[in-house]
C-alpha positions in Angstrom: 31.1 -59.9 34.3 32.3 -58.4 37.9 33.6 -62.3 38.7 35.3 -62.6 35.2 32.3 -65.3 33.8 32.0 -65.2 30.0 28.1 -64.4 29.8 25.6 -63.6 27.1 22.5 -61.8 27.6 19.3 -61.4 25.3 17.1 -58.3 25.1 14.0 -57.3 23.0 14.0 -54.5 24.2 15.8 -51.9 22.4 16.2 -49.8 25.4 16.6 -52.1 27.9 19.2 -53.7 25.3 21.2 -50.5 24.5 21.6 -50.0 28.6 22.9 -53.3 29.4 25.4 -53.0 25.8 27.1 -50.0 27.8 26.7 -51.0 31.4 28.8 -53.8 29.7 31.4 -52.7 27.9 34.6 -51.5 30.1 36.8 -50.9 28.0 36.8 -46.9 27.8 39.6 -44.6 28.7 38.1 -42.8 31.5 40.4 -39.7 30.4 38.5 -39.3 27.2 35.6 -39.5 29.4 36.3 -36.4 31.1 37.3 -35.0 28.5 34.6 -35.7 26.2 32.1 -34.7 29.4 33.9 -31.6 29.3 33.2 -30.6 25.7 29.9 -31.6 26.5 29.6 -29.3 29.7 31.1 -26.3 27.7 28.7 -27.2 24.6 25.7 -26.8 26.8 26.4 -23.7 28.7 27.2 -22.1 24.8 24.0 -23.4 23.1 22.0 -22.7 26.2 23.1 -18.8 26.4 22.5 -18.5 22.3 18.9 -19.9 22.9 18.4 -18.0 25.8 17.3 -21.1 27.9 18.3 -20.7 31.7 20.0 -23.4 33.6 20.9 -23.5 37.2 24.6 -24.1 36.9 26.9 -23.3 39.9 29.5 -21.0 39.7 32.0 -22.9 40.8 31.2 -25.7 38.1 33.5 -26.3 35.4 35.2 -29.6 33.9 38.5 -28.7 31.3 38.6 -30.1 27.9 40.8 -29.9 25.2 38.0 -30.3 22.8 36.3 -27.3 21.0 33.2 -26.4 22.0 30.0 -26.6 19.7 27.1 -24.2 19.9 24.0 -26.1 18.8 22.3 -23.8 16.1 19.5 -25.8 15.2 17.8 -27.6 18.1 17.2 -31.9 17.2 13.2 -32.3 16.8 11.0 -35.2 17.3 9.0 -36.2 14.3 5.2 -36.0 14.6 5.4 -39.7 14.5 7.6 -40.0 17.5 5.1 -37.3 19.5 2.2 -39.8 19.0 3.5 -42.3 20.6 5.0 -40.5 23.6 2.0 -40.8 26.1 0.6 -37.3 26.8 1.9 -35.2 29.4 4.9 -37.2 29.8 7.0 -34.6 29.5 7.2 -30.9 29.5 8.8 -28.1 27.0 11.2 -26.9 28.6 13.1 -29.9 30.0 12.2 -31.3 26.4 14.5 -28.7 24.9 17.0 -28.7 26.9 17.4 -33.0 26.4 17.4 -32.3 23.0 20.3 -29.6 22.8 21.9 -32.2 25.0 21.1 -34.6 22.4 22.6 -32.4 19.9 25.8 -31.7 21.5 26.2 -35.8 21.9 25.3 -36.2 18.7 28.2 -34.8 17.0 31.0 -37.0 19.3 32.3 -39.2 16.5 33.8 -42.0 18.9 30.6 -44.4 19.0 31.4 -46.1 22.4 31.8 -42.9 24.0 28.9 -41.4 22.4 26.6 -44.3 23.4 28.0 -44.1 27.2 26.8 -40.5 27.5 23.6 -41.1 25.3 23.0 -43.6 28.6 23.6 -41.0 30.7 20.9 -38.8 29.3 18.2 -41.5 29.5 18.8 -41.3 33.0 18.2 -37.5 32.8 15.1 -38.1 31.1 13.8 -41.0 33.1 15.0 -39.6 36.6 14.7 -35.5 36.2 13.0 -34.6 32.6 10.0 -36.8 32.6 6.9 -36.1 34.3 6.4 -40.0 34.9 7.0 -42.3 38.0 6.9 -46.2 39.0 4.6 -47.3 41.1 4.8 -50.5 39.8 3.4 -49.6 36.5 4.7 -46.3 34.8 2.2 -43.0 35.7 2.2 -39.4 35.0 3.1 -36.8 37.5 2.6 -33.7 38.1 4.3 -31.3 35.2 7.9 -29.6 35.8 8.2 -26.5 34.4 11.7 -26.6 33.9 14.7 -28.6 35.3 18.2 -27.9 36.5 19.5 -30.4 32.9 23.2 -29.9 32.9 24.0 -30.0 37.0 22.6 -33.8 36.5 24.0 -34.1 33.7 27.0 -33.7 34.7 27.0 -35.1 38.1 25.5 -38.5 37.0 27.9 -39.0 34.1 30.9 -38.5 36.7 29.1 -41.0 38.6 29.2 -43.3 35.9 33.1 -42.5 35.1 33.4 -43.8 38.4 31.6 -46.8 38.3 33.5 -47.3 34.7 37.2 -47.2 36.8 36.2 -49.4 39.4 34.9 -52.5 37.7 37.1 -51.9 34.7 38.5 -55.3 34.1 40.2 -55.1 30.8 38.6 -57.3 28.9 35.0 -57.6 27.2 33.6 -61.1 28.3 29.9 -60.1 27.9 27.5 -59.9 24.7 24.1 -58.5 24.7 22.4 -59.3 21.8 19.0 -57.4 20.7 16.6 -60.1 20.0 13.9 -62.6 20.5 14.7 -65.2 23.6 11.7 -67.5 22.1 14.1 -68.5 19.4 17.6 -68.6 20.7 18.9 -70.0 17.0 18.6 -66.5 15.7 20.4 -65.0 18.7 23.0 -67.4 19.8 24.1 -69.6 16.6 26.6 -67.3 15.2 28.2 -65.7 18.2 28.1 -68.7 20.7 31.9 -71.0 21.2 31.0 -73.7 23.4 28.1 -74.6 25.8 25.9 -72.6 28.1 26.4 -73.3 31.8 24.3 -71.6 34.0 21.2 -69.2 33.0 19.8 -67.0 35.3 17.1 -64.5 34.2 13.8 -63.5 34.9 10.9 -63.4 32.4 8.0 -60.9 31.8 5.2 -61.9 34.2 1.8 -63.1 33.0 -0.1 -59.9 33.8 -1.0 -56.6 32.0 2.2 -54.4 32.4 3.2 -52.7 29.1 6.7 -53.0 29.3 7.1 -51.4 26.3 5.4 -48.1 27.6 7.8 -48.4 30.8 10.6 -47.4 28.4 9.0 -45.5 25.9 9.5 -41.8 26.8 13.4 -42.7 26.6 13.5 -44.8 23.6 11.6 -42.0 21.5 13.7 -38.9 22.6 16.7 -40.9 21.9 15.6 -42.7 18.4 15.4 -46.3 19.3 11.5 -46.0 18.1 10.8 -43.6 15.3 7.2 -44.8 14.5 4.4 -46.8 15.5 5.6 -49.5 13.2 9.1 -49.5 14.8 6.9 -49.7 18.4 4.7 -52.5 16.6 7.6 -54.5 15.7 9.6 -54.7 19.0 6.3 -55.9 20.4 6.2 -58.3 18.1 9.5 -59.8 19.7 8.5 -59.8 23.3 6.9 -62.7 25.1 3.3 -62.5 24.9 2.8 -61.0 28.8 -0.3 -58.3 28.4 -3.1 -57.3 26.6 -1.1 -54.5 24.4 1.2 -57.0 22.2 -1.2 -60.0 21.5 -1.8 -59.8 17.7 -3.5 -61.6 15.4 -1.4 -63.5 13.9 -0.1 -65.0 16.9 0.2 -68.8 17.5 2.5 -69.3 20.7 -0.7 -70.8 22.2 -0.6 -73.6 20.2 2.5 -74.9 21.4 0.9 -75.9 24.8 -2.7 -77.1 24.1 -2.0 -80.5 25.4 -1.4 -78.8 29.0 -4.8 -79.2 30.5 -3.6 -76.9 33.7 -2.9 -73.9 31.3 -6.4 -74.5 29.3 -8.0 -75.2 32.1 -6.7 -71.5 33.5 -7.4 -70.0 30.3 -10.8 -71.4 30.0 -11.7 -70.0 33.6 -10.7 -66.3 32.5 -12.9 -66.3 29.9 -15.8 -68.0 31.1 -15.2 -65.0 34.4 -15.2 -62.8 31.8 -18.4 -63.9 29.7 -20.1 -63.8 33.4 -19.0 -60.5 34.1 -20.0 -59.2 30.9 -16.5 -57.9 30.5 -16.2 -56.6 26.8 -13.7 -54.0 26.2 -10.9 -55.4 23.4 -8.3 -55.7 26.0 -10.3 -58.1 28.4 -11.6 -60.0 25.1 -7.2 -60.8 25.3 -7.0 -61.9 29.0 -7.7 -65.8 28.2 -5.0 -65.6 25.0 -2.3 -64.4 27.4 -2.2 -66.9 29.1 -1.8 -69.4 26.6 0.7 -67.2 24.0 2.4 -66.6 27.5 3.7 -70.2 28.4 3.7 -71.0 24.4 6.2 -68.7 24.1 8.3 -70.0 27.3 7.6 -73.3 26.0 9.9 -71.9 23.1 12.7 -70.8 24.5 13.2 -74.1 26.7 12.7 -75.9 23.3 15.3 -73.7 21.5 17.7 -73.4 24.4 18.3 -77.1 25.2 20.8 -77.4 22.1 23.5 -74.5 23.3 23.1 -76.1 27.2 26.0 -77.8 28.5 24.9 -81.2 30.3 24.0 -80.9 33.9 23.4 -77.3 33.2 21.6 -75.1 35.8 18.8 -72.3 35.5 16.9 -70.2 37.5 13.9 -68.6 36.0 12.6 -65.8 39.0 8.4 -65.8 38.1 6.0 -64.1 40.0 1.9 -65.9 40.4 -0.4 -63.2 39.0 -3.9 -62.8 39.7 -4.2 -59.8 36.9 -6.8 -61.5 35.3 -10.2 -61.5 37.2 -8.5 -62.5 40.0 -7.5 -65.6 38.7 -4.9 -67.2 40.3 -1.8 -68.0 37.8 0.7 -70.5 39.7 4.0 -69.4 37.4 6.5 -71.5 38.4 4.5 -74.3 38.8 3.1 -74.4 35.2 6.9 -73.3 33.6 7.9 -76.4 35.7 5.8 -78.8 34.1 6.6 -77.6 31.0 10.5 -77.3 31.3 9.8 -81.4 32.4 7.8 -82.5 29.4 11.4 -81.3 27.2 13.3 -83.3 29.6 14.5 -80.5 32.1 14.5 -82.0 35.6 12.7 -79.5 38.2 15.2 -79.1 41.5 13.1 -76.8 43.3 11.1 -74.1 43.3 12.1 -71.5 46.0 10.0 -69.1 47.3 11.9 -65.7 46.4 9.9 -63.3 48.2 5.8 -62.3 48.3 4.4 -59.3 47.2 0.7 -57.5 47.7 -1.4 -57.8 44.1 -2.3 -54.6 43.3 -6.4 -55.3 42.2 -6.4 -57.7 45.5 -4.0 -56.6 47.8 -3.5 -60.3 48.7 0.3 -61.5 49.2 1.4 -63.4 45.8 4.4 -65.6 45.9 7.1 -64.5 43.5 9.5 -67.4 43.2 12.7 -68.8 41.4 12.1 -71.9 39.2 15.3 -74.3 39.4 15.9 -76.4 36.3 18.6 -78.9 35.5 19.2 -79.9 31.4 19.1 -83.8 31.5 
């Protein structure tokens, strides 16, 4: 986008997709911004003083708008639904009701684009100041905040992001994020795409037992983008089979690459650890079907992508090995490489990106970028 490349991006995400849809577009007057930001600011401090709810807002802060200010009577609630499936203790009261007055207030901007770019902003006050969670590299729970200084960040992150707006602004939309399944890239691409794909560069789920979908949850509730655990069921559904918490059992990615004897033969050695072990528990009876629904459902997308490449196209694919399961070494690239081959993709190289310490082993694991050519 920053070097003026036409470029399409696919998320299943719903989160993850709604960030990248506004990080995207640029095409917002930064005066209604402000503006906007303003009614916002003044909004707050109203509903916040009719509530009674204290926020730590310096007395010097103010931003002008020319917008009337709305004091939010009736404070947004999550449904019982949505409170099951925030994990417990990820957040506290008090920050909780302040996000949703914040909510509120956004809420009731009419201009969608402009509503979406400060719905953004309060993810980030969620994630960053209202949540009792951290990363470290799989989402945890901290230690609970009492309360939180809401609008100060608020405020100071949306400016931030005004900024950022003005200076890659470059008049034009030339990206398209589109919510949905990479596996299949007919359903994503065959309506919106003019021309041929040139270059890809991405970088897949890993093979291990992150729950990406819980990385984003606490976010993707307060703000709607799941409403029940059939809404969190079916975005599952349209990820890449990567951990233990979306493998169903309907599923049949595995299928697709059950003439790979280096993938059974990795498959068959988790399961035979785990039969030795006496490993039982439901999401260890999954470990060996990971792996196979995993590089089925990459074995997908190469299949479905080939059409929209252009000839001589190039991609990188940045994997990481895993050793998640047992300790069972899991040579990514290596395995995506022989399958990108057997569609007629030619393998350049595969470049070592960088290693990391495994978490269960503390070993260094090689996380590298897998470059394909379309023949």
């Amino acid at each position: 986008m920053k070097k003026g490349i036409e470029n399409y991006g696919i998320e299943a995400n719903r989160m993850a997709y709604f960030a990248s849809k506004v990080k995207t577009t640029l095409d917002i007057n930064s005066y209604e911004l402000n503006d906007t930001l303003g009614y916002i600011f003044h909004s707050a401090k109203l509903s916040f003083k009719y509530h009674k709810i204290k926020d730590n807002i310096p007395y010097f802060f103010d931003i002008e708008s020319h917008q009337v200010p709305k004091i939010i009577e009736t404070i947004p609630d999550l449904t019982s639904d949505q409170l099951k499936i925030i994990p417990a203790g990820f957040i506290s009261d008090k920050p909780l009701l302040k996000i949703l007055i914040l909510k509120g207030i956004i809420e009731s901007i009419e201009d969608v684009t402009i509503r979406d770019f400060f719905c953004l902003s309060l993810a980030n006050l969620i994630v960053k100041k209202g949540g009792n969670i951290a990363f470290g590299p799989e989402i945890y729970k901290t230690k609970p905040k009492e309360d939180i200084d809401a609008l100060n960040y608020f405020v100071t992150n949306s400016l931030q992001m005004i900024r950022d707006l003005e200076r890659f602004r470059n008049g034009r939309t030339i990206t398209t994020i589109i919510n949905g399944d990479s596996r299949d890239i007919r359903k994503c691409l065959n309506s919106e795409l003019e021309g041929k794909i040139d270059c890809i560069i991405t970088s897949p789920p890993y093979p291990n037992e992150k729950n990406y979908t819980r990385s984003t949850r606490l976010e993707s509730v307060i703000l709607g983008f799941i409403k029940d655990k059939n809404d969190l069921r079916m975005m599952k559904e349209n990820l890449l089979r990567s951990n233990s918490r979306n493998i169903f059992v309907n599923d049949s990615d595995g299928n697709y690459v059950k003439s790979f004897d280096s993938i059974e033969k990795i498959a068959d050695e988790i399961e035979d650890k785990r039969i030795k072990l006496k490993k039982n528990s439901g999401f260890e009876r999954q470990y060996h079907k990971i792996v196979r629904h995993y590089f089925g459902g990459l074995f997908l997308h190469f299949k479905s992508l080939k059409p929209f490449l252009s000839s001589n196209a190039k991609l990188a694919y940045v994997v990481g090995d895993q050793m998640s399961f047992f300790q069972t070494h899991i040579p990514t690239a290596d395995l995506l490489g022989e399958i990108a081959a057997s569609l007629g993709y030619r393998v350049s190289e595969i470049e070592l990106w960088r290693t990391r310490i495994a978490t269960a082993t503390k070993l260094q694991i090689n996380e590298n970028v897998l470059v394909l050519e379309n023949m």
